[in-house]
C-alpha positions, 0 to 999 in steps of 0.5 A, a space after each residue: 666534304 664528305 664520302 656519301 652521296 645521302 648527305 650531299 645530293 639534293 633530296 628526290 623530293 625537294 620542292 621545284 618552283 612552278 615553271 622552274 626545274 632540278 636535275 641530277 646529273 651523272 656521267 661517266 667514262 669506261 677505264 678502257 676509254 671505249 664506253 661513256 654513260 650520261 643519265 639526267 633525271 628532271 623535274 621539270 623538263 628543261 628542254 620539253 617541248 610539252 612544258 613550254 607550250 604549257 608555260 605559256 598557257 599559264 603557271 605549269 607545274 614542274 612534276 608534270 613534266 618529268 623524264 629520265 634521260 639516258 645515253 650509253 655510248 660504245 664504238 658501235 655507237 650509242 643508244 638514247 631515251 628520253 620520255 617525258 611522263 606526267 605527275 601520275 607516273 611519278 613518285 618522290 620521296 627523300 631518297 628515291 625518284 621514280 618516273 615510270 619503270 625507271 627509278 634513281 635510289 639512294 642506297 643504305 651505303 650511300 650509293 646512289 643505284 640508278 635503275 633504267 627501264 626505257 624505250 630508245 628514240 627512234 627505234 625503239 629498242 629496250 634499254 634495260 640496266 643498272 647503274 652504281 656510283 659511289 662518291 670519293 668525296 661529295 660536296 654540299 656548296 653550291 655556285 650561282 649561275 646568273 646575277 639574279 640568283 635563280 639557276 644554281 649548280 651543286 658539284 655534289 661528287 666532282 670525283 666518283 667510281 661507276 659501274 654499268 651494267 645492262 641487260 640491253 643492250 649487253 654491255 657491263 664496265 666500270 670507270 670514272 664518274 661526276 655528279 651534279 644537280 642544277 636548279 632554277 625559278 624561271 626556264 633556262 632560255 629566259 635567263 641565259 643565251 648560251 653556255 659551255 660546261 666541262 670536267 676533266 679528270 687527270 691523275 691528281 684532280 678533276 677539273 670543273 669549268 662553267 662558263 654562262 653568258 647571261 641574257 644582256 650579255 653578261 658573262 659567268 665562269 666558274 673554275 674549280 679543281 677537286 683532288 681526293 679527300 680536299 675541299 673544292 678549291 676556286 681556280 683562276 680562269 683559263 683562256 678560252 679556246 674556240 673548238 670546231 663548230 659542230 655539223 649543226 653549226 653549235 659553237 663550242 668553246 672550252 677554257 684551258 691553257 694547253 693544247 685542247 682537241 675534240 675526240 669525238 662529239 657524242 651528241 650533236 642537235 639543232 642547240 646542244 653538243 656534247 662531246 669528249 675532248 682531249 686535253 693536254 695537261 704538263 706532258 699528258 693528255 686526259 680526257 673532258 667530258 664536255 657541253 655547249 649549249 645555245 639557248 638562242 637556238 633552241 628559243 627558235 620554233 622550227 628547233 621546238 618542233 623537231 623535239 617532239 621526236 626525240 622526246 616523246 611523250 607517255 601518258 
């Protein structure tokens, strides 16, 4: 383990397989627990309704389909971009991605600066800020999501410090954070029909829990606790425990042994959720940064042809 992002994120540069994908990752939430950010950087936009159709065509390259995508939530609501810009509008270099007028950066320190210059769906509004995270611990192991070995996930900062600071909208906090970086050789719908991820951060540790089900059937769970200064430690898995489903009837489930309740569902679409939980841990209650997504949902076409409205694209 170590303290800096430099050593443990996956380069901005690294090579993605032709049809495949790497994102990075970064959530947080506000210390007050009014404010949340999600930032994803692709290459190879996993949801991109323009890489589908150029998959299949033929071999697409990853790079011609790359987004920023940002989400900033509040109590008045949030604002979200995601447009997908071509290779011409990208540069990659060890430590610095940039997509447009929006760029990821790794900094001298070892803090990973995030720069968002983007236009919001679907009004159009300028979203413009800078964001900072600084690892407490970061590591370099990463997990295999499916049997096959194609799709991998790399907790890199499973505990993080953030802050937020936009332009616009006006808003400026700091909290806790969570960093990752997932890859793969093949799209996501060909390797899995749908999946639950979640971490929750309580006083002593942050926990992490993946569950994967396979196409076939198979199922995947990855539990892991991460306390401050230590390794990454496996945990047993927990019982799984079914959530409401969302108003586009998304199934959510999530592993835990105590009382578990959705606080709010931040994003909820034709194949994918993403909500706050709290959950309940000895006497206390903490809250989860949670995701379900159904890849079975998002394989069908009338679901392909909303996305060009939520995810524009620029030359």
């Amino acid at each position: 383990m170590t303290n800096q992002l430099d050593d443990a994120l996956p380069p901005f540069d690294c090579t993605v397989p032709v049809n495949g994908y790497r994102w990075w990752y970064v959530d947080g939430l506000s210390d007050c627990g009014s404010y949340g950010i999600v930032i994803i950087a692709f290459v190879g936009s996993v949801f991109s309704p323009y890489y589908y159709f150029a998959r299949q065509r033929c071999p697409a390259d990853p790079e011609n389909h790359c987004a920023i995508n940002v989400a900033l939530y509040s109590p008045s609501g949030k604002d979200w971009a995601m447009t997908e810009r071509g290779r011409g509008a990208v540069t990659r270099s060890p430590r610095r991605l940039d997509v447009a007028r929006s760029s990821l950066r790794i900094c001298r320190d070892g803090q990973l600066a995030i720069d968002i210059d983007e236009r919001s769906v679907p009004w159009g509004r300028t979203m413009r800020g800078t964001v900072r995270v600084t690892a407490e611990t970061a590591n370099r192991e990463s997990w295999q999501l499916d049997h096959h070995g194609r799709h991998t996930w790399q907790p890199v900062a499973p505990g993080a410090r953030i802050t937020v600071d936009f332009e616009r909208p006006a808003v400026n906090w700091t909290g806790e954070a969570y960093v990752d970086s997932n890859s793969g050789a093949a799209p996501l719908e060909d390797g899995f029909s749908s999946w639950d991820w979640s971490r929750c951060r309580t006083a002593s540790a942050t926990h992490i829990r993946y569950r994967a089900i396979e196409r076939g059937g198979r199922i995947r769970t990855v539990a892991l606790r991460h306390s401050p200064g230590k390794e990454l430690v496996e945990e047993e898995d927990e019982p799984v425990v079914s959530l409401p489903a969302t108003g586009w009837r998304i199934q959510r489930q999530t592993q835990a042994r105590g009382p578990v309740r959705v606080a709010r569902t931040l994003e909820d679409t034709p194949f994918y959720a993403r909500s706050v939980l709290e959950m309940a841990v000895g006497t206390e209650t903490f809250s989860a940064v949670h995701e379900s997504l159904s890849l079975e949902r998002f394989s069908k076409t009338w679901v392909r042809s909303l996305l060009p409205f939520r995810m524009p694209r620029r030359r």
